[in-house]
N, CA, C and O atoms as CSV, one atom per row, in Angstrom:
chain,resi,resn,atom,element,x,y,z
A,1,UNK,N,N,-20.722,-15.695,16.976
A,1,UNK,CA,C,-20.882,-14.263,16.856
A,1,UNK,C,C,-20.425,-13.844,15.452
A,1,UNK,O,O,-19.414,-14.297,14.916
A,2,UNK,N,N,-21.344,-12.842,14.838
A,2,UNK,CA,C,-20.414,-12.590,13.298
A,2,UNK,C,C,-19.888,-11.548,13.514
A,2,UNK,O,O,-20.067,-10.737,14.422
A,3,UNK,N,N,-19.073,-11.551,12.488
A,3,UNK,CA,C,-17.686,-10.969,12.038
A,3,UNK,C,C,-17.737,-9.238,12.307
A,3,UNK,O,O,-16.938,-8.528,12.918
A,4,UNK,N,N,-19.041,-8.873,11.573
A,4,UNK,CA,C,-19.101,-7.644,11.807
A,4,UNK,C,C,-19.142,-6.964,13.584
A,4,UNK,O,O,-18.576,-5.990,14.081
A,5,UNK,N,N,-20.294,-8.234,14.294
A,5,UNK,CA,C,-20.164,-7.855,15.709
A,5,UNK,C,C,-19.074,-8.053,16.552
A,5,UNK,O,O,-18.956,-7.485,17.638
A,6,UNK,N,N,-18.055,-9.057,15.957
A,6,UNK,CA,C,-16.915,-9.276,16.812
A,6,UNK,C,C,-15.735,-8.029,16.114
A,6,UNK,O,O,-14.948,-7.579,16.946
A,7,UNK,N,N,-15.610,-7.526,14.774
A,7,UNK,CA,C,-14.825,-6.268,14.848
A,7,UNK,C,C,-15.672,-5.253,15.719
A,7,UNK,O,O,-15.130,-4.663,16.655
A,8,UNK,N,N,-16.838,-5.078,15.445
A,8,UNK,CA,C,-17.304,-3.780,16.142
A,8,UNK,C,C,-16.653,-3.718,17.590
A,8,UNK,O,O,-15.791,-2.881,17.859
A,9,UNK,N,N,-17.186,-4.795,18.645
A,9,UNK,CA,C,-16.651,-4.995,20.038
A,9,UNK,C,C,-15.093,-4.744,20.567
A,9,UNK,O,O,-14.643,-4.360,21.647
A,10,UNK,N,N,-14.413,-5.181,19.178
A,10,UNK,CA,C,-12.481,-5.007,19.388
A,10,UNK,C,C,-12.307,-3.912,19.203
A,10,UNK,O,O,-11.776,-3.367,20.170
A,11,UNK,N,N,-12.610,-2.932,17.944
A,11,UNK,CA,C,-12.307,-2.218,17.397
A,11,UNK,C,C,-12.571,-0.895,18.641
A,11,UNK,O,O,-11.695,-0.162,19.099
A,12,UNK,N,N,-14.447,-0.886,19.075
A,12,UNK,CA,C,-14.805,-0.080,19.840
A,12,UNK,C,C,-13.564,0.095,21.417
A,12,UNK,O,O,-13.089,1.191,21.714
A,13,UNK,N,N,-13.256,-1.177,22.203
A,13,UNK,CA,C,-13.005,-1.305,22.829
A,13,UNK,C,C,-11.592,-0.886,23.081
A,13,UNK,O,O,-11.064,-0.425,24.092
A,14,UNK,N,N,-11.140,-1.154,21.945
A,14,UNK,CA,C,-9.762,-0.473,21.842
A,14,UNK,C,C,-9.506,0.824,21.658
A,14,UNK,O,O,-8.384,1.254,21.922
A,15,UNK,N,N,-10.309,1.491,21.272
A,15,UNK,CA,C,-10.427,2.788,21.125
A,15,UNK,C,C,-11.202,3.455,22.698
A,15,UNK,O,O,-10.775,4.522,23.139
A,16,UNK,N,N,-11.858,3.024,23.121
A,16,UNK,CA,C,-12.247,3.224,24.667
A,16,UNK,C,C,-11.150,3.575,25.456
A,16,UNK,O,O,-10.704,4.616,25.939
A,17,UNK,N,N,-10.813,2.238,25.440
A,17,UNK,CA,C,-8.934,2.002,26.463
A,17,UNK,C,C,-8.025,3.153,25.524
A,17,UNK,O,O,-7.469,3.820,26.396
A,18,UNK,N,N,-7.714,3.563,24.535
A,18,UNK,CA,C,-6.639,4.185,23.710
A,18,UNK,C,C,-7.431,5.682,24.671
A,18,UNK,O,O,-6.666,6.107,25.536
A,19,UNK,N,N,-8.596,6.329,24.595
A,19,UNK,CA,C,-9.083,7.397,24.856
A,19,UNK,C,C,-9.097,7.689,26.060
A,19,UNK,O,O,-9.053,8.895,26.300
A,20,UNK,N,N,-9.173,6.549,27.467
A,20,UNK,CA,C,-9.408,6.719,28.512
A,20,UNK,C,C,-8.033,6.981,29.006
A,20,UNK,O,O,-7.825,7.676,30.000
A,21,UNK,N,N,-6.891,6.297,28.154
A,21,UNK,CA,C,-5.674,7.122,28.536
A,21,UNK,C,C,-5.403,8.053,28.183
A,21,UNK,O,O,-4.978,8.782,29.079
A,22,UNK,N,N,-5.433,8.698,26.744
A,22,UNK,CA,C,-5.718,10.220,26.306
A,22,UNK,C,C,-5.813,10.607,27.026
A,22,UNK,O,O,-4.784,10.964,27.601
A,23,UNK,N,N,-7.253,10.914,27.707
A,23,UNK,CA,C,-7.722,11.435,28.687
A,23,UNK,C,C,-6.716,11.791,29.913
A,23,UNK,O,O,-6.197,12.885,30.138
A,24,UNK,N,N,-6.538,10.273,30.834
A,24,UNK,CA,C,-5.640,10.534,31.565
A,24,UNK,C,C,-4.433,11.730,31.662
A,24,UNK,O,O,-4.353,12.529,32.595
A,25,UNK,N,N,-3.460,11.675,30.430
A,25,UNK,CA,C,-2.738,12.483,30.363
A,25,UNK,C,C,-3.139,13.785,29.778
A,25,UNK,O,O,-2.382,14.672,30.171
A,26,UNK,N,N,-3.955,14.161,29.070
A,26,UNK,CA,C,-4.408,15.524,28.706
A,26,UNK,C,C,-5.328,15.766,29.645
A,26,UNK,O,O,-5.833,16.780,29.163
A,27,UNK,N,N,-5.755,15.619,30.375
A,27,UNK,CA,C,-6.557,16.312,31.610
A,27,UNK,C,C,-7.362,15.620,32.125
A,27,UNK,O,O,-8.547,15.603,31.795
A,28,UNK,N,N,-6.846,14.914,33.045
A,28,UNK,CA,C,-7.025,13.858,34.144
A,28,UNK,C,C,-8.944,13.806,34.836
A,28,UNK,O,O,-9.642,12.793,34.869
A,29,UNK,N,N,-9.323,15.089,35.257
A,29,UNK,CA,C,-10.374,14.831,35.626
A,29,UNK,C,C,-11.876,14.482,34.582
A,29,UNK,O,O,-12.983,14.452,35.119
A,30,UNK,N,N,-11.678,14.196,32.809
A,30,UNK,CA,C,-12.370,14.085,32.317
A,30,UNK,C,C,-11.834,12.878,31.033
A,30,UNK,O,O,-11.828,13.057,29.815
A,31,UNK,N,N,-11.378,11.536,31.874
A,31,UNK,CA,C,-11.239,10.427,30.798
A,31,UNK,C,C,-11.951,9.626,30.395
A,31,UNK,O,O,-11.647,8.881,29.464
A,32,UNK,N,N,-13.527,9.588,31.262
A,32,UNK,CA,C,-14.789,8.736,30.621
A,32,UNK,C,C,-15.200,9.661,29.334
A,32,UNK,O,O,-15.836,9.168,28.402
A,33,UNK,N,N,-14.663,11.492,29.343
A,33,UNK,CA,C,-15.454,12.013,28.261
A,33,UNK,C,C,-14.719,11.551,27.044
A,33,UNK,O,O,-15.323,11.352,25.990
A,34,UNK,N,N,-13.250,11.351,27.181
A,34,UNK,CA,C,-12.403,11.518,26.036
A,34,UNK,C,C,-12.376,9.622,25.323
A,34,UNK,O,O,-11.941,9.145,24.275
A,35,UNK,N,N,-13.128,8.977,26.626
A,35,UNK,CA,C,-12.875,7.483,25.743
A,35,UNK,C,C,-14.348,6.967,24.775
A,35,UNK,O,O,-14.547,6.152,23.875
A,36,UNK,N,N,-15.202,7.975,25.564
A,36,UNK,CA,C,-16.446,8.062,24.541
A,36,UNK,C,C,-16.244,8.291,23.505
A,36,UNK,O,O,-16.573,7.602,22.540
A,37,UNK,N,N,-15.421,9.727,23.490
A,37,UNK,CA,C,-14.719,10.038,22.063
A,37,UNK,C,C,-14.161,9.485,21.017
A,37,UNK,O,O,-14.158,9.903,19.859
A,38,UNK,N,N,-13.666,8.487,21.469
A,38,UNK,CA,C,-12.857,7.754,20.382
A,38,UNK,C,C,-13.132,6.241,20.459
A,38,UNK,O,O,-12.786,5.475,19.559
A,39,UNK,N,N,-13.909,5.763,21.815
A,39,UNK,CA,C,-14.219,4.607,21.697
A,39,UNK,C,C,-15.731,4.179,20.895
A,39,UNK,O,O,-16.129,3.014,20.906
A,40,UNK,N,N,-16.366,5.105,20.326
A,40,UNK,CA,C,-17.557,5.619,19.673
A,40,UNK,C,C,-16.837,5.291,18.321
A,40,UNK,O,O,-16.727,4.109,17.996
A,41,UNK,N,N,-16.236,6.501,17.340
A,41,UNK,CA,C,-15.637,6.396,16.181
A,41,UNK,C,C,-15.490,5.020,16.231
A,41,UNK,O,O,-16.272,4.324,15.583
A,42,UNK,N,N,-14.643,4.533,16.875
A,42,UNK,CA,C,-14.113,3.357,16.699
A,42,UNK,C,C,-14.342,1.922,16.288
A,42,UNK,O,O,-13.690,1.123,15.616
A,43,UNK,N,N,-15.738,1.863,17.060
A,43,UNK,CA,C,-16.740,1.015,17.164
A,43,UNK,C,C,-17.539,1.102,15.679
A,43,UNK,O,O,-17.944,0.168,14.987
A,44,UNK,N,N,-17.629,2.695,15.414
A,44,UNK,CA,C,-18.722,1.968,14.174
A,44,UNK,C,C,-17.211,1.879,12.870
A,44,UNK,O,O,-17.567,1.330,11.828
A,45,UNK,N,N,-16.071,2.229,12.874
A,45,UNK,CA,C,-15.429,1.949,12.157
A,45,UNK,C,C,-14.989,0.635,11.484
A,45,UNK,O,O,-14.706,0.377,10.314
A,46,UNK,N,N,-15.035,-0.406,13.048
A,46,UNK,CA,C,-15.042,-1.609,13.660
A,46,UNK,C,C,-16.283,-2.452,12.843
A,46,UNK,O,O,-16.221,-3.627,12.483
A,47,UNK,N,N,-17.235,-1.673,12.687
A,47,UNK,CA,C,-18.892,-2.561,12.250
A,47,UNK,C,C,-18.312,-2.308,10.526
A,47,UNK,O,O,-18.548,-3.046,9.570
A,48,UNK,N,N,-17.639,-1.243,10.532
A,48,UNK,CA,C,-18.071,-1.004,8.952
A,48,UNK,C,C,-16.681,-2.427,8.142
A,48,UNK,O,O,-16.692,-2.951,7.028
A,49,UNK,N,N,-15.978,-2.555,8.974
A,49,UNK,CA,C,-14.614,-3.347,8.527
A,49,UNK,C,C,-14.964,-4.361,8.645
A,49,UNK,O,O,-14.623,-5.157,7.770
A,50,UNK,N,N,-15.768,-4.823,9.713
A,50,UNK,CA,C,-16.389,-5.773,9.894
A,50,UNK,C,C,-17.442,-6.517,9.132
A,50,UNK,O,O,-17.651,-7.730,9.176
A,51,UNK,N,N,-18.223,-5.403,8.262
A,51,UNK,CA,C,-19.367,-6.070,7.665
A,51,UNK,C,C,-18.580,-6.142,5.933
A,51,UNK,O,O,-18.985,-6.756,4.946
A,52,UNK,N,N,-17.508,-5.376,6.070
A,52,UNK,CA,C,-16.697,-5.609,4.897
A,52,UNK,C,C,-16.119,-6.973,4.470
A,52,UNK,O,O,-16.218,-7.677,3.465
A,53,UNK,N,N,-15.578,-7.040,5.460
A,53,UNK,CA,C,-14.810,-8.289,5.521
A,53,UNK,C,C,-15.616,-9.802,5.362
A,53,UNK,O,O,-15.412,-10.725,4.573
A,54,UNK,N,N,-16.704,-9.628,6.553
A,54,UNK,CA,C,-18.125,-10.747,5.981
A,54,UNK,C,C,-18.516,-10.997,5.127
A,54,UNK,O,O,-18.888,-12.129,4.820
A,55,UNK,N,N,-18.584,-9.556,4.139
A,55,UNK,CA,C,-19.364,-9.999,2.984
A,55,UNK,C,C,-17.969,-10.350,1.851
A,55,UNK,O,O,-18.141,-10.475,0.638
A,56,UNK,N,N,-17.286,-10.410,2.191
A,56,UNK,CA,C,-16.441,-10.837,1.243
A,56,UNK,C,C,-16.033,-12.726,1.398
A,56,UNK,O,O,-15.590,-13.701,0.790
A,57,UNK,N,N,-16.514,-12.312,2.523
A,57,UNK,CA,C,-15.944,-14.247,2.573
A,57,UNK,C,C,-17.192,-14.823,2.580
A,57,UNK,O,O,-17.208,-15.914,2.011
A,58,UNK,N,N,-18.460,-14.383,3.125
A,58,UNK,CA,C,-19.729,-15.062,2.225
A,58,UNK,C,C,-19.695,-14.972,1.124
A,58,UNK,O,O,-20.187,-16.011,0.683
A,59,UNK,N,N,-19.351,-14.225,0.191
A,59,UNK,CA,C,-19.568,-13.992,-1.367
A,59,UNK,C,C,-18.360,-15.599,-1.845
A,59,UNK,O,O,-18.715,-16.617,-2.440
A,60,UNK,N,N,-16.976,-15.261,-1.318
A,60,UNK,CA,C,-16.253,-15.988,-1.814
A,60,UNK,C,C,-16.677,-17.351,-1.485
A,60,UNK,O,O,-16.364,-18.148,-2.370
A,61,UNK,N,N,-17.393,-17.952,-0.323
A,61,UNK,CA,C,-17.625,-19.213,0.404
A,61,UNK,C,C,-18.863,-20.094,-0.751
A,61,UNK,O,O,-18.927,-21.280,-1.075
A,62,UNK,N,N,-19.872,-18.693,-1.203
A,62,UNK,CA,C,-20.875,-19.264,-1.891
A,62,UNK,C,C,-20.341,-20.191,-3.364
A,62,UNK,O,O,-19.202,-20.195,-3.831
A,63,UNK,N,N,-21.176,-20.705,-3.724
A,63,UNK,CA,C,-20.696,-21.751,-5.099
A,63,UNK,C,C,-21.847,-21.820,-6.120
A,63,UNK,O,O,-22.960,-22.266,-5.840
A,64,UNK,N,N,-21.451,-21.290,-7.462
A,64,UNK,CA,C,-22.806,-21.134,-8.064
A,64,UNK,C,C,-23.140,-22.241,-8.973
A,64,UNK,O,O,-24.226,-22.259,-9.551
Protein backbone atom coordinates (compact mmCIF):
# COMPACT_ATOMS: atom_id res chain seq x y z
CA UNK A 1 0.00 0.00 0.00
CA UNK A 2 1.66 3.55 -0.56
CA UNK A 3 2.52 5.90 1.76
CA UNK A 4 0.15 8.47 0.81
CA UNK A 5 -2.86 5.78 1.12
CA UNK A 6 -1.64 4.37 4.34
CA UNK A 7 -1.36 8.17 6.01
CA UNK A 8 -4.66 9.02 4.47
CA UNK A 9 -6.46 5.75 6.25
CA UNK A 10 -4.54 6.63 9.91
CA UNK A 11 -4.77 10.05 9.76
CA UNK A 12 -8.68 9.92 8.55
CA UNK A 13 -9.43 7.33 11.09
CA UNK A 14 -8.11 8.97 13.88
CA UNK A 15 -9.83 11.87 13.45
CA UNK A 16 -13.24 9.82 13.02
CA UNK A 17 -12.61 8.15 16.56
CA UNK A 18 -11.20 11.81 18.04
CA UNK A 19 -14.83 13.32 16.58
CA UNK A 20 -17.12 10.51 17.44
CA UNK A 21 -16.08 11.24 20.98
CA UNK A 22 -16.41 15.02 20.58
CA UNK A 23 -19.54 14.27 19.70
CA UNK A 24 -20.31 12.04 22.50
CA UNK A 25 -19.64 14.63 25.04
CA UNK A 26 -20.91 17.83 23.33
CA UNK A 27 -24.20 16.41 22.43
CA UNK A 28 -24.66 12.88 22.53
CA UNK A 29 -27.47 12.34 20.05
CA UNK A 30 -25.36 13.57 16.97
CA UNK A 31 -21.65 11.78 17.01
CA UNK A 32 -21.73 10.16 13.43
CA UNK A 33 -22.29 14.09 12.43
CA UNK A 34 -19.34 15.43 14.44
CA UNK A 35 -16.83 12.41 13.37
CA UNK A 36 -17.58 13.19 9.71
CA UNK A 37 -16.42 16.45 10.73
CA UNK A 38 -13.18 15.92 11.59
CA UNK A 39 -12.67 12.50 10.35
CA UNK A 40 -13.01 14.15 6.69
CA UNK A 41 -10.34 17.13 7.39
CA UNK A 42 -8.32 14.61 8.58
CA UNK A 43 -8.13 12.20 5.98
CA UNK A 44 -7.28 14.55 3.24
CA UNK A 45 -4.69 16.16 5.61
CA UNK A 46 -3.44 12.51 6.02
CA UNK A 47 -3.20 12.19 1.82
CA UNK A 48 -1.53 15.53 1.67
CA UNK A 49 1.41 14.36 4.43
CA UNK A 50 1.31 11.42 2.92
CA UNK A 51 2.04 12.22 -0.65
CA UNK A 52 4.65 14.59 0.95
CA UNK A 53 6.51 12.34 2.56
CA UNK A 54 6.53 9.75 -0.69
CA UNK A 55 7.77 12.04 -2.77
CA UNK A 56 10.53 12.79 -0.76
CA UNK A 57 11.85 9.38 -0.29
CA UNK A 58 11.28 8.52 -4.04
CA UNK A 59 13.23 11.58 -4.98
CA UNK A 60 15.92 10.68 -2.31
CA UNK A 61 15.84 6.64 -3.26
CA UNK A 62 16.37 7.64 -7.07
CA UNK A 63 20.23 7.70 -8.33
CA UNK A 64 21.23 9.76 -11.23
Amino acid sequence: MPRAVRWTLIAGGMGAVAGFVVGLVVYPPTPAFAALELGIPSAILGGVAGAIVQSFTRTGRSKP
